[in-house]
C-alpha angles and dihedrals in degrees: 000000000000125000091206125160150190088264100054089061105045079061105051095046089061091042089053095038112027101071130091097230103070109081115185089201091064133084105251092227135064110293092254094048127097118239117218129204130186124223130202121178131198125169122219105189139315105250109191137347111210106211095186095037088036081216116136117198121213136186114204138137112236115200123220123182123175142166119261108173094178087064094052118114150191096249086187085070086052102059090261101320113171108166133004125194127219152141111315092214076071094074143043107279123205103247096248128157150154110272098188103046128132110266090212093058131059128219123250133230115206085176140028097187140126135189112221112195122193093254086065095246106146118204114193109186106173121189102232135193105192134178118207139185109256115181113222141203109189092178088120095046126177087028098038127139114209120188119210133187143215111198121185134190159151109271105200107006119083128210088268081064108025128016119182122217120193121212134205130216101292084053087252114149111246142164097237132011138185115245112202126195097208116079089270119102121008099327130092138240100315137219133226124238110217089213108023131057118193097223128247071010091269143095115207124224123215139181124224147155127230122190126213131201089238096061136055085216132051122238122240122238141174121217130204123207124193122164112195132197123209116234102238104186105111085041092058090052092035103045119353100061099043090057096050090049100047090045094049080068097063096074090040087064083079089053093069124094107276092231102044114112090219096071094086106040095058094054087054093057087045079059086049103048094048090051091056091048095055103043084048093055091051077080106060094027112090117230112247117178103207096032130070116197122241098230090049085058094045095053097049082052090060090043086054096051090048095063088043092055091049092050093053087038089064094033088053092046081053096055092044078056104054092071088082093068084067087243109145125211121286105258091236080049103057097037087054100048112015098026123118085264096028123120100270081065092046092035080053087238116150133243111237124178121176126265097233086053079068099040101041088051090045090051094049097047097063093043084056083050098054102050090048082059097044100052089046096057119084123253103253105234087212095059116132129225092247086060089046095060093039090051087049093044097052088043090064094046079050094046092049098045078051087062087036093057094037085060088047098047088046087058093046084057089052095041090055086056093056102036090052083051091053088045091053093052090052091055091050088051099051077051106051083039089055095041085047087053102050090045091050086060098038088057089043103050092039095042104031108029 
């Protein structure tokens, strides 16, 4: 147990570091020699993930250990002093650095400290707070993945004169290494970010060399991956499922009556209400210019075919109004959409004729009938006068219901025309409801899967 004082180390510091002959500019090995320096990572927490900027910010300790033999001691000289700690503007530093880092944000030291041992081995773990560029597609948002990077890297020396080693948890040198954030591994207590997840709750670190055109030797790098997954709960309350279920009313509008006045006023505050939705969910969407989201896309689908729905409502209450010209339905028409293998028959709607239309032709077919019977029987000679007046009484009655059924036959013959208008319109209708369907799904399989 050492018997070290104040004293000792006070010392020891002015024996290391007043003397002319230690230079913290300078490589602490011979000129031809490679320096190597050890790297251990641990994240903290993320601590935001700027959309509209695409800068993450990320808090993390990142270890660096090194040789300085020029630091090393006889800790036997020092009353047992086997490590000091002081300023590491004090000692040589590796030149390593983001690569990566927004240029607008510093980054920020929660310690300046190193830890000097007798051997001469040097750790530097300084506490950082960093902010990167992370490029970003929100296209899936709410449910998007975006993966961001830390690369580090020696920004002068190559790997003739640095190379960089990281190690893993059992301090083991190794190409490529997992990063939790949990407590587990090499990281420290972790945070939770209320909007962003690191999936499977881990980054992974790897080392690489890239070589550039300017330099004989490649430089070394590490390079830290996260991919982090937005938590999308209040989004899929806020904005995903209002816009399912307003745009689940759009095909609804052709289920209503075609001559109802209401039909299109509700597909315009379907209109309305999709406006509103989307000019509520500008608020809580980033703005990406490269990049459109899904469900942006998706609600301007539903607005089109709103619209869309409004327009064919009106053109369909149009065609269920042109029966009262006495027009009646194009042959090709009426074989395509109301024949025996048309579309009402494929599309399961019913045939309906009117009641009157039965009962005026059968009316008009026994008065037909009678006349046919009565100008066929012979005038009795033996008729009186009495008979005479009640056959031609009963002939006029006969000869007025006639009229009467004539009139009646002439407006079921109207009344066909408009009713096979109005069937035609319903059948429109079916069609448009079941086109409208398919393409609700369709948006929101293709644009919210």
């Amino acid at each position: 147990m050492s018997n070290a004082t104040v004293d000792d180390e006070t010392k020891l510091y002015h024996t290391l570091f007043d003397n002319t002959t230690y230079v913290k500019d300078i490589r602490p090995v011979a000129a031809n020699e490679q320096m190597t320096v050890n790297i251990k990572i641990g994240i903290t927490r993320i601590e935001d993930l700027d959309e509209n900027r695409e800068v993450m910010k990320t808090t993390l300790y990142f270890s660096e250990s090194w040789e300085d033999k020029r630091l090393a001691w006889n800790k036997k000289k020092f009353n047992g002093v086997s490590a000091i700690t002081t300023a590491s503007d004090k000692v040589w530093r590796p030149d390593i650095f983001l690569w990566n880092a927004a240029l607008d944000t510093a980054v920020v030291h929660h310690d300046g400290s190193v830890i000097i041992e007798d051997t001469g081995e040097v750790h530097d773990v300084p506490y950082l707070t960093i902010s990167s560029k992370c490029p970003m597609d929100i296209t899936d948002f709410p449910y998007d993945v975006q993966v961001c990077r830390l690369i580090f890297g020696t920004w002068f020396q190559t790997t003739d004169e640095l190379d960089i080693f990281l190690l893993d948890s059992q301090s083991n040198r190794t190409k490529q290494v997992d990063i939790y954030l949990t407590g587990d591994g090499v990281s420290m207590p972790a945070y939770e970010h209320p909007t962003w997840e690191l999936v499977d709750n881990k980054a992974r670190a790897t080392k690489k060399y890239i070589k550039y055109t300017c330099c004989k030797s490649p430089f070394a790098i590490l390079e830290v991956t996260l991919t982090l997954k937005r938590k999308n709960s209040n989004y899929r309350y806020q904005s995903s499922a209002p816009s399912i279920l307003f745009a689940m009313l759009v095909p609804v509008t052709f289920l209503i009556p075609t001559k109802s006045p209401q039909k299109v006023v509700f597909g315009l505050l379907v209109i309305v209400a999709l406006t509103l939705m989307l000019l509520t969910l500008e608020v809580s969407i980033p703005y990406h210019k490269s990049s459109v989201p899904n469900i942006v896309i998706f609600y301007f689908a539903s607005l089109l075919l709103a619209t869309m729905s409004v327009v064919l409502a009106t053109v369909v209450a149009s065609v269920a109004e042109r029966g009262g010209r006495r027009k009646p339905i194009p042959g090709w028409v009426n074989s395509m959409f109301l024949g025996k293998r048309g579309l009402r028959r494929l599309l399961c709607l019913e045939n309906h004729s009117p009641l009157d239309a039965f009962y005026s032709s059968l009316l008009g077919r026994h008065l037909d009938d009678y006349y046919e019977t009565t100008a066929d029987e012979p005038q009795s000679r033996e008729m009186d006068q009495i008979d005479r007046t009640s056959t031609n009484y009963l002939k006029e009655i006969a000869k007025s219901t006639r009229v009467t059924a004539g009139k009646m036959i002439d407006l079921d013959d109207y009344s066909k025309i408009v009713n096979e208008w109005d069937d035609l319109a319903r059948v429109l209708d079916r069609l448009f409801f079941v086109i409208h369907l398919i393409l609700f799904l369709f948006t929101c399989f293709f644009f919210l899967k």
